[in-house]
C-alpha positions in Angstrom: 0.0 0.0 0.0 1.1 3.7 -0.9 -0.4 6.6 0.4 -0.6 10.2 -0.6 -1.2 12.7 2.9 -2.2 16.0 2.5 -0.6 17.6 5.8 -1.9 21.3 6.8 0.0 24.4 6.8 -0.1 27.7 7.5 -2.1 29.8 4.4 0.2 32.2 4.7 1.8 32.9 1.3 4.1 36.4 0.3 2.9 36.3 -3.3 -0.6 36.8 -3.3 -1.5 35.6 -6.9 -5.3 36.9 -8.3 -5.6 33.5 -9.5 -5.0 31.8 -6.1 -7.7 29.6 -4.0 -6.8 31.7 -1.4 -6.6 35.0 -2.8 -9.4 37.0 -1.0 -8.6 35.2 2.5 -4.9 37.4 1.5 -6.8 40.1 0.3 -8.7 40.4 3.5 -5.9 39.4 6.1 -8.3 35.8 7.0 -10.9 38.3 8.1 -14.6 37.0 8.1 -15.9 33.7 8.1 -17.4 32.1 5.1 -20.9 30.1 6.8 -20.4 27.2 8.8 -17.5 26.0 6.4 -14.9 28.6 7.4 -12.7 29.9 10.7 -12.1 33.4 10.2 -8.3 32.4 11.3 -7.2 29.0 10.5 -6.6 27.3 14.3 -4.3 24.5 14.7 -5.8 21.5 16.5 -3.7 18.7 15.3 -0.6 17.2 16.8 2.2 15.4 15.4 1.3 12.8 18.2 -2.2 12.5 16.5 -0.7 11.7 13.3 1.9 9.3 14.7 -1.3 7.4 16.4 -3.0 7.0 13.0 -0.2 6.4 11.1 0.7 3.1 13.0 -3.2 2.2 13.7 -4.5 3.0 10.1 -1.2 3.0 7.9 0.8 0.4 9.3 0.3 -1.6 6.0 2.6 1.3 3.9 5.3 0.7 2.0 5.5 4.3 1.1 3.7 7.2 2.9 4.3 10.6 0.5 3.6 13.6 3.1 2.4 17.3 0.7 2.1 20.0 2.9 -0.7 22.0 1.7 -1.7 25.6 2.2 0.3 28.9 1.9 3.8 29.3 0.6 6.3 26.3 1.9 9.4 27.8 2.5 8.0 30.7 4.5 9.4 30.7 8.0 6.7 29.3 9.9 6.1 26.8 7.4 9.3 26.1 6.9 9.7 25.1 10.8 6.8 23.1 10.8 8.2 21.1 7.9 11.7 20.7 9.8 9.8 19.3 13.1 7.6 17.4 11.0 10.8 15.5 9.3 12.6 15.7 12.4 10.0 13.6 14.1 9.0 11.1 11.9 10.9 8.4 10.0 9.3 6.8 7.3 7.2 9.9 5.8 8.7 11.1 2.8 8.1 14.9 1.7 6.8 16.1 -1.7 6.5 20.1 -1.6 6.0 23.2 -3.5 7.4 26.4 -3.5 7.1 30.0 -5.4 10.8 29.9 -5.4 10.9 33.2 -4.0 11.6 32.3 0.1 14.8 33.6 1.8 18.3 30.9 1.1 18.0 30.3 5.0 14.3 28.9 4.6 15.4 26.1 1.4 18.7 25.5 4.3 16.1 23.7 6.4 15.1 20.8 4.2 18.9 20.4 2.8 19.6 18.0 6.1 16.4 15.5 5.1 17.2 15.5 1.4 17.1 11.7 1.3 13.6 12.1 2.7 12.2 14.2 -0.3 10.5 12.5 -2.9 10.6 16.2 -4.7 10.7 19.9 -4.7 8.6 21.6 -7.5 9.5 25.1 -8.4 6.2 27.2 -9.3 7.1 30.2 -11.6 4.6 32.5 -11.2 5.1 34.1 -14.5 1.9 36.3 -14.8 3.4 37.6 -11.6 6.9 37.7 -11.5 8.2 38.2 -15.1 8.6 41.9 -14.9 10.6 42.1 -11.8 14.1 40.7 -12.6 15.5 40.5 -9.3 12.4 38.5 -8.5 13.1 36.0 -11.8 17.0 35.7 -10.8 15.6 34.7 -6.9 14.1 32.1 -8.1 16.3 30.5 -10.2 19.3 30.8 -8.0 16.8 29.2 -5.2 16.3 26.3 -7.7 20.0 25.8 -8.7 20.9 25.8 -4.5 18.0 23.1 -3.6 19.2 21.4 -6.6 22.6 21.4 -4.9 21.2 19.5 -1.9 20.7 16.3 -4.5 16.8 17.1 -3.5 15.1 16.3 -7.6 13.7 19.4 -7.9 11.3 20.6 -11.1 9.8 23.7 -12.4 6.1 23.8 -13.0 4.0 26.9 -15.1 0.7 27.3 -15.6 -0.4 27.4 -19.1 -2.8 30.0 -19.6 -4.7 30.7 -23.3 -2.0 32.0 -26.1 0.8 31.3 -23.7 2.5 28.1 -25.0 5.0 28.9 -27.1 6.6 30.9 -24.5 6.1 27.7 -21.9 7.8 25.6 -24.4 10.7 27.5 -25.1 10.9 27.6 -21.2 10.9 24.2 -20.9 13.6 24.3 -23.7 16.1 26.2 -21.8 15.3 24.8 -18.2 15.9 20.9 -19.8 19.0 22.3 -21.2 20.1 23.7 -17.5 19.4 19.7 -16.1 15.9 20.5 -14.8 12.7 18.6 -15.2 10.0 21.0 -16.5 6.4 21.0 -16.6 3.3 22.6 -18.0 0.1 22.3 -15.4 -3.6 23.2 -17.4 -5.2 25.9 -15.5 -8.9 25.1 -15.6 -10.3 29.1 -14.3 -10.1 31.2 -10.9 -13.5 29.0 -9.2 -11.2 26.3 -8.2 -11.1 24.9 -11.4 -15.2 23.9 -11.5 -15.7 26.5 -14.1 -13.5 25.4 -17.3 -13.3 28.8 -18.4 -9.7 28.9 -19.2 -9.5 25.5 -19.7 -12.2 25.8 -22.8 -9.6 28.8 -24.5 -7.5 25.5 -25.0 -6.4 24.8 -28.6 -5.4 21.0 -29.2 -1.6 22.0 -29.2 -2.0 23.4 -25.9 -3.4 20.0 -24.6 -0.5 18.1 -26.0 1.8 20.6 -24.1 0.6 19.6 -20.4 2.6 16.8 -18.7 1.1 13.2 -18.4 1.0 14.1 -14.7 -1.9 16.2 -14.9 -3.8 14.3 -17.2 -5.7 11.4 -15.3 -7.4 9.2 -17.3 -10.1 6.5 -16.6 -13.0 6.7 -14.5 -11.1 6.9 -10.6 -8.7 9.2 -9.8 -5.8 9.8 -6.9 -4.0 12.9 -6.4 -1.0 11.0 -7.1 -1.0 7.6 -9.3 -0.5 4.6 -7.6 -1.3 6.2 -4.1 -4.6 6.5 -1.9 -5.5 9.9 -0.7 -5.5 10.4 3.2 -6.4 14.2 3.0 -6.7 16.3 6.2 -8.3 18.7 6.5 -6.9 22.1 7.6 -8.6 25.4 9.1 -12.5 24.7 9.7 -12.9 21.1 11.3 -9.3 20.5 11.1 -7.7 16.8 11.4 -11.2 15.5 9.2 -9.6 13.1 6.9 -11.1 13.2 3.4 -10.8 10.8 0.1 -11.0 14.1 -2.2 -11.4 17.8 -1.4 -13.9 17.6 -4.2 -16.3 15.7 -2.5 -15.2 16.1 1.2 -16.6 13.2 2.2 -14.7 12.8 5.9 -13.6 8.9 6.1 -11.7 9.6 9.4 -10.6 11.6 12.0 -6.7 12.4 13.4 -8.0 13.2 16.9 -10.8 10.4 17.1 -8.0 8.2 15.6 -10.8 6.7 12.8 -10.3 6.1 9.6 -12.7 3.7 7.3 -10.8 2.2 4.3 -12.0 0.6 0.9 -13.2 4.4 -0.6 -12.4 5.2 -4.5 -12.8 8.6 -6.0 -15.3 8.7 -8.5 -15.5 10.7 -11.7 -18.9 10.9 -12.3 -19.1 12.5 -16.1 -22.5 12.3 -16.3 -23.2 14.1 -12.8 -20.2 16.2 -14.0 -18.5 15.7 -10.7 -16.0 13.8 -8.5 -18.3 10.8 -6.0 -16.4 9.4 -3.4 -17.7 6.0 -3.2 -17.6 3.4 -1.0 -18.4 4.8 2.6 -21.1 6.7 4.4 -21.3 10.4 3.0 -20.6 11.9 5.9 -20.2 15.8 5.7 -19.7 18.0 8.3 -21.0 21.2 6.9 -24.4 23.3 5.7 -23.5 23.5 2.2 -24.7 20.7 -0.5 -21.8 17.8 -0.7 -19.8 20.8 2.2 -18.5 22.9 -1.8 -19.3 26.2 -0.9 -19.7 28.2 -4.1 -17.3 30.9 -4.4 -19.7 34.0 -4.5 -21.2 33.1 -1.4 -18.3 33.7 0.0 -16.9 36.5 -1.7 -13.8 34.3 -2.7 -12.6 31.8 -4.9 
C-alpha cells in the first residue's frame, strides 16, 4: 500500500496571486468567516502525536507514505519550521513540496539535512506575476540551482494559460537544457477549477503541451498515481480526513484516531463531478456535498 497525505500548513503565502484559491482570505488578512464551512483564522488543533497514532493504527500496511504540505507558501518561516519538526519527528514519511521559489536561502537551508527524505521539490514560476521584476526572476532560479545542490530532484512547473504556450515551451527548452525537469500544469479558471473557463480557450496543441501528470485518465482518480488519498483537513474542522477535497466526504478523524478504508474517488461525467464511493457520505458542513460556491463567500 502507498499513500498520498495532505498535511496542513499555514495559508500564509508572500505572493498573493489573483488566481490563487486563497486570494481573497490574502486580500482580507483571514478576516470574516465564510458560513459554517470557514474559521475566520485557521486554528491548529492537530498534533504530530495524533498523526503518529493513526499512522501506526490505520497506515501500518505502507510501504511508502508521501507527506504534501498544503496551504500557503512552503518555504516561508513558519512553514518552513513546521516542515523541519515534522521531518525531524518522523521516519518513514517522505516529503513532496511546493514552493514560489521566492523564500529567503535560510528557509530552502532547512530541508537540505532530510534530502534523502524528499521525494521532490517543485519550483512554481509565477510568471503572470513575477516576469517583470528581474531580481524576482533571478531569486528564483538561483533558489532552484541551490536546492538542486542539496541532491533534492527538484522541477519547475508553469501554468499554461490561453495563447501562452510557445513561450512555456521555449521555457521548458532552456530549463531541460540547464538539467531541470519542466512542466506545463492546465489551469482550468479562478473557481477552483469547477468553471473550465480557461481551460475551454485551449487549442489542441496546448493539450498536447501539459505533462502526463496532470492528465488522469479513466474513470477513478488519486491525487498522485498509484497512491490513496489520506487528505486532512486544515482550518474549519481541522484533522477531518477526506478521500477528495472535491467531494469532502470525511472517512476519518486524526484526533478520534478513525479512519474507514476501501473508498475510490469517483469521476462521475455524467453528474459532471467527482463521488467518493464506498463509505457513508458523511459531511460536516451546511453546504450541499460541504462545496461552498465561491460567491457566497466572496472568494474563490
Amino acid at each position: 500500500m502507498k499513500y498520498y497525505v495532505a498535511f496542513p500548513i499555514s495559508f500564509d503565502c508572500d505572493l498573493h496571486c489573483w488566481y490563487c484559491f486563497h486570494s481573497q482570505h490574502h486580500a482580507t488578512n483571514y478576516s470574516g468567516a465564510c458560513g459554517d464551512n470557514r474559521d475566520s483564522v485557521p486554528q491548529r488543533h492537530i498534533t504530530f502525536t495524533d498523526w503518529d497514532r493513526f499512522r501506526d493504527t490505520h497506515l501500518a500496511d505502507a510501504e511508502d507514505i508521501l507527506v504534501h504540505f498544503h496551504g500557503g507558501e512552503t518555504f516561508l518561516p513558519g512553514n518552513a519550521n513546521t516542515i523541519r519538526a515534522f521531518m525531524h519527528h518522523t521516519k518513514k514519511e517522505r516529503a513532496d513540496l511546493l514552493t514560489n521559489g521566492l523564500q529567503d536561502e535560510r528557509s530552502y537551508w532547512t530541508i537540505a539535512e532530510y534530502a534523502p527524505r524528499v521525494n521532490r521539490i517543485g519550483f512554481t514560476f509565477h510568471r503572470r506575476i513575477i516576469e517583470g521584476v528581474p531580481e524576482l526572476v533571478l531569486k528564483f532560479e538561483r533558489n532552484a540551482m541551490l536546492v538542486k545542490s542539496f541532491g533534492v530532484p527538484v522541477y519547475i512547473k508553469e501554468l499554461l494559460f490561453a495563447g501562452t504556450r510557445k513561450t512555456l515551451l521555449a521555457a521548458k527548452a532552456r530549463w531541460e537544457a540547464l538539467g531541470f525537469e519542466y512542466k506545463i500544469q492546465d489551469f482550468k479558471e479562478t473557481n477552483r477549477g469547477r468553471s473550465f473557463e480557461e481551460w475551454r480557450r485551449y487549442e489542441a496543441e496546448d493539450m498536447l503541451a501539459i505533462d502526463s501528470e496532470y492528465k488522469r485518465g479513466g474513470d477513478c482518480c488519486a491525487c498522485m498515481r498509484g497512491y490513496v488519498n489520506v487528505l486532512i483537513r486544515g482550518g474549519w474542522n481541522e484533522g477531518d480526513v477526506l478521500a477528495c477535497f472535491e467531494d469532502p466526504v470525511v472517512v476519518g478523524s486524526l484526533q478520534r484516531n478513525e479512519y474507514r478504508k476501501g473508498y475510490r474517488v469517483f469521476k462521475d461525467f455524467q453528474a459532471g463531478r467527482i463521488d467518493v464511493q464506498g463509505v457513508p457520505k458523511v459531511y460536516k458542513g451546511t453546504y450541499e456535498r460541504d462545496v461552498y460556491k465561491p460567491a457566497e463567500c466572496d472568494t474563490n
